[in-house]
C-alpha atoms as one frame of an Amber mdcrd trajectory, in Angstrom:
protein
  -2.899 -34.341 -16.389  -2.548 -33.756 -19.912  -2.874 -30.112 -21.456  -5.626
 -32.067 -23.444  -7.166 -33.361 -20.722  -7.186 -30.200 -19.094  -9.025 -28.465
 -22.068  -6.277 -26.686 -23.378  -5.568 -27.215 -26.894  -3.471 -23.885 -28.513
  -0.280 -23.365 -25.611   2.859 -23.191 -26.925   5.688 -23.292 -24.158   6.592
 -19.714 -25.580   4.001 -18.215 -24.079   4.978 -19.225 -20.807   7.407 -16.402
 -21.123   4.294 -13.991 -21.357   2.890 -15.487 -18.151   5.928 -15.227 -16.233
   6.754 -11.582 -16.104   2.525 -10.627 -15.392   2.583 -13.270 -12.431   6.091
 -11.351 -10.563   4.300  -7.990 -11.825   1.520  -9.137 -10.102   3.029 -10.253
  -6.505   5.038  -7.192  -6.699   8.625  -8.076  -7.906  10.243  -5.128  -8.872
  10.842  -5.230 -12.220  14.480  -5.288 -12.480  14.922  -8.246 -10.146  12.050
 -10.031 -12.353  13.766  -9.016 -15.534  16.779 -10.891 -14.474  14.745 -13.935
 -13.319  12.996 -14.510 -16.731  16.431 -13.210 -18.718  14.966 -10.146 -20.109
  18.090  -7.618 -20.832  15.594  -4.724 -22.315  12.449  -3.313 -20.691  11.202
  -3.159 -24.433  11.383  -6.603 -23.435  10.275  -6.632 -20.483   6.850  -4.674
 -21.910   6.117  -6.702 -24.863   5.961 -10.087 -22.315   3.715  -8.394 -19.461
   0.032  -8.293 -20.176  -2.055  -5.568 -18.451  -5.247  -6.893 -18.316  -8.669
  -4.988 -16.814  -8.398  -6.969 -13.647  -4.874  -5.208 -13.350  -6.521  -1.513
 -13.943  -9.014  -2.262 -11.282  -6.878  -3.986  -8.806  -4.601  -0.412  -9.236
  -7.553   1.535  -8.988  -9.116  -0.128  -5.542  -5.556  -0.220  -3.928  -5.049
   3.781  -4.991  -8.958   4.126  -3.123  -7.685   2.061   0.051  -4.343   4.300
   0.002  -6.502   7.397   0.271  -9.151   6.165   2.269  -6.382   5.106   4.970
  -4.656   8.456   4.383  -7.455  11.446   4.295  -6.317  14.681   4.164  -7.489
  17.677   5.263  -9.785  19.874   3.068  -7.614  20.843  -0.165  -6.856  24.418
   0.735  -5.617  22.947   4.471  -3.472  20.254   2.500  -2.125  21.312  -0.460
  -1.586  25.914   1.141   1.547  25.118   2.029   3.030  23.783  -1.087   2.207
  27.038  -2.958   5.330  28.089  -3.552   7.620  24.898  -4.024   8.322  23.640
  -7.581   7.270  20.339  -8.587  11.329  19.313  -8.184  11.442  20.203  -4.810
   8.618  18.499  -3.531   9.418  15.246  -2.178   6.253  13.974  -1.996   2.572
  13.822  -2.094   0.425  15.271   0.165
């Protein structure tokens, strides 16, 4: 099928290169190995060919919900007493 066929009438094989980084963004290949893939040598590079789109922003948002929702805490004061006292550098992670 052509591209014409298929309704699509403005592509320019250029912006392939803007399709590949979002797609391994999307299926979760770390950046640096996808950099290498699609030749980037620069994450300016790397930025200015990844689209985040709204579907992104609310796939991020419904998989930080699912995190939590699989991972309740305690009641704040229960969860978060005994990091009081340690800096923000010596905390390895998040409650």
């Amino acid at each position: 099928m052509t591209l014409r066929n298929a309704g699509i009438t403005d592509l320019r094989f250029h912006d392939l290169r803007h399709c590949a980084p979002t797609n391994f963004r999307r299926a979760g290949v770390d950046t640096e190995t996808a950099m290498k893939i699609v030749g980037h040598k620069s994450e300016e590079m790397w930025k200015r060919h990844n689209s985040i789109e709204e579907k992104d922003l609310t796939q991020a948002a419904q998989k930080v919900h699912k995190y939590l929702h699989e991972h309740k805490p305690g009641t704040v004061g229960e969860e978060f007493g005994n990091y009081k006292n340690v800096s923000h550098q010596e905390s390895k992670s998040c409650p």
